[in-house]
C-alpha positions in Angstrom: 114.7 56.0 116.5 114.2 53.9 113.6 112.4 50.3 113.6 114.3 47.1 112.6 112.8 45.8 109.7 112.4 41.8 109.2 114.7 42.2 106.3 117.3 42.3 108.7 116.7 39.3 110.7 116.4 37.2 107.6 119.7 38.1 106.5 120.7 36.8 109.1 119.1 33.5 109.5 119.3 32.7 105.9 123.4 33.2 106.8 122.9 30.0 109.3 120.9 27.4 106.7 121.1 25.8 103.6 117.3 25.1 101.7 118.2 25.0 98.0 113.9 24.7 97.5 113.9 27.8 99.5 116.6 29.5 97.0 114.8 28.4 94.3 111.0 29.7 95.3 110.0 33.0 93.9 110.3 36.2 96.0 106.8 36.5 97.0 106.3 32.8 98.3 110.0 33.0 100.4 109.0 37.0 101.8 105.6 34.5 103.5 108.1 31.5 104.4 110.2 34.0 106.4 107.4 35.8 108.1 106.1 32.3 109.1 109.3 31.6 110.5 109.9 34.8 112.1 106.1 34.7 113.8 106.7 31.0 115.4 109.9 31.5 116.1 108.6 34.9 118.0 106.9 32.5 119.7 110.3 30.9 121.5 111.4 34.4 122.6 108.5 37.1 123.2 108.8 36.6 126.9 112.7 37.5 127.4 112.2 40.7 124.5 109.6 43.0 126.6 108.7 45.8 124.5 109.6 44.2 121.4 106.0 43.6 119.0 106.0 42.9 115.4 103.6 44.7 112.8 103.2 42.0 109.8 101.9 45.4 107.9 104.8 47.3 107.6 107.2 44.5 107.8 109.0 45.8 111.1 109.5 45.8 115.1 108.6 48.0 117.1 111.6 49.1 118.0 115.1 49.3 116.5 116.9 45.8 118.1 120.3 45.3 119.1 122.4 42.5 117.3 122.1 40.3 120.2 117.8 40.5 119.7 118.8 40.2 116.0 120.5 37.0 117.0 117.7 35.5 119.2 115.1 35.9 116.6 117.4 34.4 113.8 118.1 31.4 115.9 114.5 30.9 117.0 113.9 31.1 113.0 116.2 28.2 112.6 115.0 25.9 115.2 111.6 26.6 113.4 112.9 25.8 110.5 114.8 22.6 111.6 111.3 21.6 113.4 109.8 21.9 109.8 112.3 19.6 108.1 112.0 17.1 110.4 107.7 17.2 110.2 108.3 16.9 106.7 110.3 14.0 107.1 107.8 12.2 110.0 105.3 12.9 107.3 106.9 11.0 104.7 107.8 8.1 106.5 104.2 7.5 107.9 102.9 8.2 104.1 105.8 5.5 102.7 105.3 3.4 105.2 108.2 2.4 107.5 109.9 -0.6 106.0 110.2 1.3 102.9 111.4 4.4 104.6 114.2 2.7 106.1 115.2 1.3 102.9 116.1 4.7 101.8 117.9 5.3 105.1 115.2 8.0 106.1 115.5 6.8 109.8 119.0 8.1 110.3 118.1 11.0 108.6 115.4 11.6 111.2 117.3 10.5 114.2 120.1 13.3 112.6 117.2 16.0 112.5 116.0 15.2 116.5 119.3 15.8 117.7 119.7 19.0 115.5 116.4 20.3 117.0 117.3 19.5 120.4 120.7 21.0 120.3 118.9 24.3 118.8 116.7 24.3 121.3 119.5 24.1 123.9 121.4 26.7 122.7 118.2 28.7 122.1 117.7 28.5 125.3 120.8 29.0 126.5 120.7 32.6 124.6 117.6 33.5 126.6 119.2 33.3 129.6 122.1 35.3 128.7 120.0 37.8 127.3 118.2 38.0 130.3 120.6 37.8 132.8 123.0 40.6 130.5 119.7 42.9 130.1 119.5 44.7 133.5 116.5 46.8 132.0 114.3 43.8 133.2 115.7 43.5 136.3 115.1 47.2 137.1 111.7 46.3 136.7 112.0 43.7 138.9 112.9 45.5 142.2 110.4 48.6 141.5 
């Protein structure tokens, strides 16, 4: 059996978002954006995956994942991603200062990015609990 490389999972979260800075970064410096994404966004998941481990060295899982695993990691990418947009933006308006921040109508923009992280998060989660409740490998484990 054949390990999943992270190629695959970026293909598939870079199918879900729009970052033209992202587009326009050079190979080397979006390969370590990825990874970053894909080892925080591990972070959301690890516990409903099991077996599944990631070896930052050879650029692969352990294993060979199904879609659905695909699909978890790629959205747990994303909701890292939309967390980093909307740091970026907190950032900014504490650095501007707040009256001139909502001059430029940042405020909506960061009220639009809170409820796109927290309807990530609820479908992430969501995910997990199909995946968990459709995987009856874990709850073999469960009654042994």
């Amino acid at each position: 059996m054949t390990a999943t490389k992270f190629e695959g999972v970026y293909d598939l979260f870079l199918s879900q978002i729009d970052d033209y800075g992202l587009a326009q970064s050079e190979e080397s410096v979006v390969e370590d954006v990825l990874q970053k994404y894909l080892l925080n966004g591990y972070l959301h998941i690890y516990s409903v995956l099991g077996d599944v481990n990631l070896s930052t060295e050879s650029k692969a899982f352990s294993r060979e994942l199904t879609m659905i695993e695909k699909l978890l990691f790629a959205k747990a990418m994303k909701l890292e991603w939309v967390g980093e947009k909307l740091n970026s933006e907190e950032l900014m308006r504490k650095e501007i200062g707040d009256r001139d921040y909502h001059a430029v109508q940042g405020v909506a923009y960061i009220k639009e990015l809170r409820g796109l992280y927290a309807a990530h998060s609820e479908e992430l989660s969501r995910s997990k609990i199909d995946y968990t409740y459709n995987n009856e490998d874990m709850f073999k484990e469960l009654l042994n």
